[in-house]
C-alpha positions, 0 to 999 in steps of 0.5 A: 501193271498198276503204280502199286505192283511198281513199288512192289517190285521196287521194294522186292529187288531192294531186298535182294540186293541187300540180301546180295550186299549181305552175303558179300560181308558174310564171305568176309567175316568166314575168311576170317574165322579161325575155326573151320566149323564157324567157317561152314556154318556161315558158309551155309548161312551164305548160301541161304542167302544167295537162295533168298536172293534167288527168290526174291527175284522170282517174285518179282517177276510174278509181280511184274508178269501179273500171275497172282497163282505163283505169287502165293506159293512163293510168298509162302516158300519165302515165309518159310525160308525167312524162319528157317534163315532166322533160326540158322543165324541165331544157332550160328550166332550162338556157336560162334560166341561158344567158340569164341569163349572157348579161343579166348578161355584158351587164350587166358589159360596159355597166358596165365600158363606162360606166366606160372612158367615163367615164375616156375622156370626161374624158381626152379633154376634157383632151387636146382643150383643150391644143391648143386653148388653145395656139392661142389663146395664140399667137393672143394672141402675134401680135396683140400683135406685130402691134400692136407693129409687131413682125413677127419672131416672127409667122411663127414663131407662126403655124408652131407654131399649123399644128402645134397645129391639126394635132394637134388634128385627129389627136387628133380622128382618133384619138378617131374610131378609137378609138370606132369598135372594135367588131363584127369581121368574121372573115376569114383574115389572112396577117400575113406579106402585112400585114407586107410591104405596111406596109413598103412605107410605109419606102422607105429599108433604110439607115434601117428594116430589118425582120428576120423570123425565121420564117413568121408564122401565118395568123389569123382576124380583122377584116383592117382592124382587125388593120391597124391593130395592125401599122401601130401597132407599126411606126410607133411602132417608126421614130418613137420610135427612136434609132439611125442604123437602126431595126431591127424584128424580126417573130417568132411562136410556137405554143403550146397555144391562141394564137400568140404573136407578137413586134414587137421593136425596138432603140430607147431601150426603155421604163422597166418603170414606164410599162409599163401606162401605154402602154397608156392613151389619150392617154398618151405618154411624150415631150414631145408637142412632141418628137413628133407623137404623140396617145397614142393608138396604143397604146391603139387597139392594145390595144382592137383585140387583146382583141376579138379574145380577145387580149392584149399586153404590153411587155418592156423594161429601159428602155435596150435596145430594146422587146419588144411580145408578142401573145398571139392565139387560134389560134381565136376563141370564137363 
């Protein structure tokens, strides 16, 4: 052997034990993977490299025994595996950054779900033990009356105790919805069929008119929970109106990547301060007496809309009239 084919051979069982070193730190890293595909691909990228490893030691001992013929057709099965090995790291290099976003996407979402239920479960004790402790009050009214010999105002309580009671079980109703949002099911939605059949629910045009300016767009969606939102809009439109006709405008425009749908309406507005406050559960704007109302429309509609990659918001003055905005993907992401 010459002092060339010496160093040769230094270099080339260099390379293998690193390749060797190399695949001991790559059983460590799939020993920590927490997912099982991640874990076989770099499983895989191991046993390239303990081939590697296997090859780099046959070619030196070519080199060492001096048969050049051998030499060329293992540098050129080395070439191949050195491409094949560069192209199998960046592929599982690639999967393991998806998959991480992906855990740590997941890991947002559960912590920001953690919070909101935190904030819901509160909110909801709260809400859930005004009606009740009204209902007890009243329960407390009467057996006093009736102990009293007074009757008079008995019939009074028991109409107002209906109506705690009814509240309470819209309140559960709404609780029910609300935590019930989640996967949706994709289908063509035309809103201008969803618009025409709510209004069906509005008999009386002296009443509510409902003015649609122009041919709303077909979208992708959940068509149950899609139905909710515009149930939600209109009845809270007719509710909280304080004109002789309750006049709902529909509109929609097409911008770059979503439609942008409008629910107007010319009733009492809303304050620019309770803007964002509409959009919480369980808030309402009016004396709950005044209304039958959960607060929890809103928030049903606003849950409903971002998973479908969407948005809304309220433009109003607070004196004439409300604009509810939807901002909706012409396409959902996958």
């Amino acid at each position: 052997m010459h002092f060339s084919d010496y160093i040769i051979t230094a270099f080339i069982l260099l390379g293998a034990f690193i390749l060797l070193l190399s695949a001991a730190y790559t059983k460590k890293i799939f020993n920590i993977l927490p997912n099982s595909e991640l874990k076989n691909n770099w499983k895989k990228l191991r046993l390239l490299m303990l081939l590697f490893f296997v090859g780099y030691l046959a070619v030196a001992t070519v080199v060492i025994l001096g048969r050049t013929e051998l030499l060329a057709f293992l540098s050129g099965v080395i070439f191949f595996m050195g491409s094949l090995f560069v192209f199998m790291v960046v592929r599982t290099g690639l999967d393991s950054f998806r998959k991480l976003k992906e855990l740590n996407q997941n890991l947002d979402d559960t912590q920001l779900k953690n919070k909101e239920l935190e904030q819901f479960a509160y909110i909801t004790s709260h809400d859930l033990k005004t009606p009740i402790r009204g209902i007890s009050s009243l329960a407390s009214f009467i057996k006093e009356d009736l102990e009293a010999g007074e009757t008079d105002d008995v019939y009074d309580h028991l109409e107002t105790m209906q109506g705690r009671v009814k509240r309470l079980e819209s309140l559960i109703d709404g609780i029910l919805h609300y935590s019930k949002i989640g996967k949706i099911m994709p289908e063509a939605v035309d809103l201008n069929a969803m618009i025409r059949g709510d209004a069906k629910n509005y008999q009386d045009p002296t009443k509510v008119k409902f003015i649609k300016k122009n041919t709303l767009p077909i979208i992708t969606g959940d068509k149950i929970q899609l139905s909710q939102v515009v149930s939600n809009l209109i009845s809270n439109a007719v509710k909280y109106n304080d004109k002789d006709v309750c006049e709902i405008t529909i509109s929609s425009i097409e911008k770059a990547n979503f439609h942008e749908i409008t629910f107007a309406d010319n009733g009492p507005g809303i304050a620019p301060k309770y803007h964002q406050k509409i959009f919480e559960v369980f808030q309402t704007l009016s004396e709950k007496d005044m209304y039958e109302s959960t607060g929890l429309g809103l928030s049903i509609v606003k849950k409903i809309l971002e998973k479908h990659q969407g948005s809304i918001r309220v433009e109003s003055d607070g004196k004439l009239g409300t604009k509810f905005i939807i901002k909706y993907p012409i396409e959902l992401q996958r």
